[in-house]
C-alpha positions, 0 to 999 in steps of 0.5 A: 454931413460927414468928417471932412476928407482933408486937413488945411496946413495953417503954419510950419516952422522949426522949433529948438526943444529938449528934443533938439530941433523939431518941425512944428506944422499947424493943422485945422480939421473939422474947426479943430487945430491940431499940431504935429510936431515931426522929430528928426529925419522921420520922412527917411522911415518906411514906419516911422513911431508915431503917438497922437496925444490928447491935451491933457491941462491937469497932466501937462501943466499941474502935474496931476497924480490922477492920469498917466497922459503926461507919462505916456507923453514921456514915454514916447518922446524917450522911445522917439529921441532913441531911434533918431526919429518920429512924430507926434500928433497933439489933438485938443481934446481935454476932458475925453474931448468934453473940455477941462470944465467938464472933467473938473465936475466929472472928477468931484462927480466921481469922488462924490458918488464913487464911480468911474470916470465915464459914468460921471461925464454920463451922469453929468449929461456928456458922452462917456467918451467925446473924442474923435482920432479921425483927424489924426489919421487925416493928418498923417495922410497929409503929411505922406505918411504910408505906415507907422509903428504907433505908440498907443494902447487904444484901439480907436487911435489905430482904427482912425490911421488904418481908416485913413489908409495908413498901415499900421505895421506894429503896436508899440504899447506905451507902457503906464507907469507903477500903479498908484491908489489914484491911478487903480480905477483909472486903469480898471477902466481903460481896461474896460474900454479894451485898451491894452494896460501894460505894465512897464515889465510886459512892454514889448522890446525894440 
């Protein structure tokens, strides 16, 4: 049986933020919440930026040194707050969707034995890689969405709106910050899973 086709709006409200006044919507996609929160008047954009961000606890809550999700989060909020407008999608996916369990023993994994982040989710018996962004996509559609400009460097987010017949119009790079000694092999890996690591020097004007 496949993913289903539609997303089930929950709940809806505005909200008062650093940002200014957001509007926060609730989904529910294959037995998953997933929140979008659309900042200003994003609807008057023909491509409005858009970012789908996985829950990130350790970035988000403890200010972990380990990952860059919180700086990419920063980063698009800044871009967003800038042009007036955009929206974000918040999908809960901690752990590459493995849960935050799972990354806690993959990281000790890793340490232990000296490999890469999705060598020890394999070694420990998850997959390397456990998200899925089709939801992402769906939701967009939901919410009339027709293009965007996407702020991302992985090539499975954009796959998962053009599949859901959103056009993809440009591919604003959400530059990770200066490369730290935690944050080397977390690089080299992306890298390898064809996501484009840019430094902040290489991120695309406009």
């Amino acid at each position: 049986m496949g993913e289903p086709v539609s997303a089930d709006l929950l709940a809806s409200r505005q909200l008062k933020t650093l940002f200014g006044v957001v509007d926060e919507s609730l989904y529910r996609y294959a037995n998953s919440d997933i929140v979008v929160v659309g900042i200003g008047d994003w609807k008057a954009a023909s491509a409005p930026l858009a970012r789908i961000h996985s829950a990130c606890f350790a970035a988000h809550y403890l200010w972990s040194a380990e990952c860059d999700c919180r700086e990419q989060l920063d980063i698009a909020c800044n871009h967003m707050q800038q042009e007036g407008a955009g929206i974000l999608v918040f999908l809960d996916q901690d752990g590459r969707g493995n849960g935050h369990a799972a990354l806690m023993r993959a990281a000790v994994y890793a340490r232990r034995h000296g490999c890469n982040q999705a060598e020890a989710y394999a070694s420990l018996g998850y997959p390397p890689d456990a998200r899925s962004f089709d939801g992402a996509g769906v939701v967009l559609r939901a919410l009339g969405v027709t293009a965007v400009r996407l702020m991302t460097n992985n090539p499975k987010k954009i796959d998962a709106v053009r599949q859901a017949g959103i056009e993809v119009v440009s591919e604003p790079v959400v530059s990770p910050v200066t490369e730290t000694p935690w944050l080397t092999g977390y690089y080299r890996l992306k890298a390898q899973e064809g996501h484009r690591v840019a430094r902040p020097e290489e991120e695309p004007a406009g």
